[in-house]
N, C-alpha and C positions, 0 to 999 in steps of 0.2 A: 504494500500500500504506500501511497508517493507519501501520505503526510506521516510516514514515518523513518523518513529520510531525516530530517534535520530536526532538534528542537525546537528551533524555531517555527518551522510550517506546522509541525502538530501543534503546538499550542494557539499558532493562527488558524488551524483547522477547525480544531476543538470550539473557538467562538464563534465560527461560524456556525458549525454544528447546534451548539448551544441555543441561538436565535431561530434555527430553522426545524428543531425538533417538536413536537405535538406540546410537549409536557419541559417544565424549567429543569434543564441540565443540571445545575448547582444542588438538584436537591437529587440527582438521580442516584438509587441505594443497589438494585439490582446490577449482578451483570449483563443481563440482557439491557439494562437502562444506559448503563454506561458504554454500553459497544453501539450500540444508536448513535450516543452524543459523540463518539471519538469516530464516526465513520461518516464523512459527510454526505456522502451518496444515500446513507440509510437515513443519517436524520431530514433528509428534502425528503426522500420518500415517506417518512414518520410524520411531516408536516402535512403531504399530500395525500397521504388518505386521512386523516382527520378533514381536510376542506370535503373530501368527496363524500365523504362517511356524513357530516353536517349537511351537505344537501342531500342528502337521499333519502335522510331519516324525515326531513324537514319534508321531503313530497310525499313518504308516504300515511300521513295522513291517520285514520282510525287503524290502521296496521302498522304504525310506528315501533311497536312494542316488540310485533317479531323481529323485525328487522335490529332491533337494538339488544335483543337474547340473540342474535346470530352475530351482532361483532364481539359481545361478551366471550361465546364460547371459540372463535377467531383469535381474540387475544390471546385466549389462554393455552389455542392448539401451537403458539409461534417458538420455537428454541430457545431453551434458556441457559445454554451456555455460556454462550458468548463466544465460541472457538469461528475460527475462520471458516470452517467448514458450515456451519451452521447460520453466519451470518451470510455468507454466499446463497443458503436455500432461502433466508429469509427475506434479502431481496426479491428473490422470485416470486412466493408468497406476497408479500406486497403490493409487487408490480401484478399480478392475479388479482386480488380485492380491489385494489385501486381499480381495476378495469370492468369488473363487475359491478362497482359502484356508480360507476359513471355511468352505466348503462340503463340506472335507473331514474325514473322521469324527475321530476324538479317541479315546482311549485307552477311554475308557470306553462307546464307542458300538459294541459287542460283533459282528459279522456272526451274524448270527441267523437268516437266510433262504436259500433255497436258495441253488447254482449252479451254471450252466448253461456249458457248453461249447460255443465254435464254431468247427468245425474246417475246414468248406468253406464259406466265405464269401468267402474272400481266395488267390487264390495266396500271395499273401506274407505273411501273418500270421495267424494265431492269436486267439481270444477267449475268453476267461472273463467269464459277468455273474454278479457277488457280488451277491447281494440284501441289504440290511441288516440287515430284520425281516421276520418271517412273511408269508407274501402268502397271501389271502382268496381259491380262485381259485373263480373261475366258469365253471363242466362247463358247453360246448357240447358238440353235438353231432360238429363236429370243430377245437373249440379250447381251449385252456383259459388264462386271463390271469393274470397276475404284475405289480403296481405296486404302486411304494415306491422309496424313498432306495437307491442301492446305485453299486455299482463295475465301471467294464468295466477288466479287464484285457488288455493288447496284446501279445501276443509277435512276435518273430520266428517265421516257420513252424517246428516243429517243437521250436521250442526251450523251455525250463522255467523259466527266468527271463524276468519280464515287462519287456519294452522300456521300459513305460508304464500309469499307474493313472489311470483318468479318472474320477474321482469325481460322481457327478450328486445331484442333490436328489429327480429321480423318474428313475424307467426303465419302461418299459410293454413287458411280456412276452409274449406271444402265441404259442404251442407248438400244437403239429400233435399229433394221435389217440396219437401214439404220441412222445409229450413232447419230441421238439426244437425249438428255437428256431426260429420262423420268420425265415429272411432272404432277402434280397437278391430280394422282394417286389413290385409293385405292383399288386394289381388291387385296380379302382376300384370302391370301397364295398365293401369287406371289410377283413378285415386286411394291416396289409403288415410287411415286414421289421423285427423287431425290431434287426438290422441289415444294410444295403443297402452294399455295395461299389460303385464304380464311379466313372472320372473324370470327376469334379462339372467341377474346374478348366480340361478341355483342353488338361492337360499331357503325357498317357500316360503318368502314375503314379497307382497305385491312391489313393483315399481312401475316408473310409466316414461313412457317417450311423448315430449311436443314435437310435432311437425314445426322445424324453422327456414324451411323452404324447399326448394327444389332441387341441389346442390349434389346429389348423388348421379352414379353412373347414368349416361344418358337422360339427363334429366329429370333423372327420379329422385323420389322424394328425400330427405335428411331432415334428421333430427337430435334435440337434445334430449339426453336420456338422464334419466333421475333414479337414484336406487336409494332403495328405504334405510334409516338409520333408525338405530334400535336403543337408544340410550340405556343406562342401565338399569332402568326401572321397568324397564321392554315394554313401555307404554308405544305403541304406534306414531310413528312419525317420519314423512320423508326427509 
């Protein structure tokens, strides 16, 4: 690392550091708190997911609270050595939240497009697709499509508060004659599930794929896929 060439540049590093970390350096007690402030690359990225982290929580709204128990449990998945080896993965880590962060809307990014409900997809959960802005759709004969920016929301079955908001950049909609969502889908060279259940893992616990567009071979379909996590109370949760 260059600012450990001279005493001089690390201790001009270090105040840099100092200014550009989330949290005040002088009082940092951990080692993971002190390898932040002595790495200056980490502490601008330590600064810049707190900015991203503050707008996302700030957009999302009556689901604030998930979103603020998923940077809690975030924190606390990050290395806490402090070895070189570890602050290298934690960059990466990082640079991954910061980028998933930003992908969620912001106060001023209005949901402006439909939404759609899925209710027999999942024994065990619940879906809402928030679309962000109007969708252009295109009448077939028995489908009609929906892409753009938008939101799946996760509940528990039956329940009214969302478990989980999963924020995408596109979502790719594909509705049946009589407007519901197609899921849990596959036939080959047509449309499939705008979302597909089933265990990807080989756990025997459910998971699900969103369709986030068309991006597969020959322009079939791709998606992100979600697998269930089991905390240790084995309460249901993706």
């Amino acid at each position: 690392m260059i600012a450990r060439l001279l005493i001089s540049i690390s201790a001009c590093a270090f105040c840099v550091a100092s200014q550009a970390a989330s949290f005040d350096c002088t009082k940092a007690s951990s080692p993971l708190e002190h390898a932040i402030c002595e790495d200056s690359e980490l502490s601008a990225l330590d600064s810049e997911l707190d900015q991203s982290y503050r707008k996302a929580v700030t957009g999302q709204g009556d689901n604030a609270g998930v979103l603020q128990s998923n940077q809690r449990e975030w924190l606390k998945s990050r290395p806490k050595s402090g070895s070189a080896q570890d602050m290298n993965e934690l960059k990466g880590m990082y640079r991954e939240r910061i980028s998933r962060l930003s992908e969620m809307p912001v106060p001023d990014q209005p949901v402006g497009g439909p939404t759609f409900r899925v209710n027999a997809a999942s024994k065990h959960f619940d879906f809402k697709i928030r679309m962000l802005t109007a969708c252009e759709n295109e009448t077939q004969s028995f489908y009609q499509r929906c892409e753009g920016p938008g939101q799946v929301l996760v509940y528990r079955k039956g329940e009214q508060r969302a478990l989980q908001t999963i924020n995408m950049q596109n979502i790719f909609v594909s509705m049946t004659d009589s407007q519901n969502p197609l899921v849990n889908s596959a036939n080959l060279y047509d449309y499939q599930g705008d979302i597909n259940v089933g265990d990807f893992n080989f756990d025997i616990h459910e998971d699900f794929a969103i369709q986030n567009g068309n991006n597969g071979s020959y322009s079939g379909p791709s998606y992100d896929v979600y697998l269930l996590f089991l905390p240790a109370s084995n309460s249901t949760s993706p």
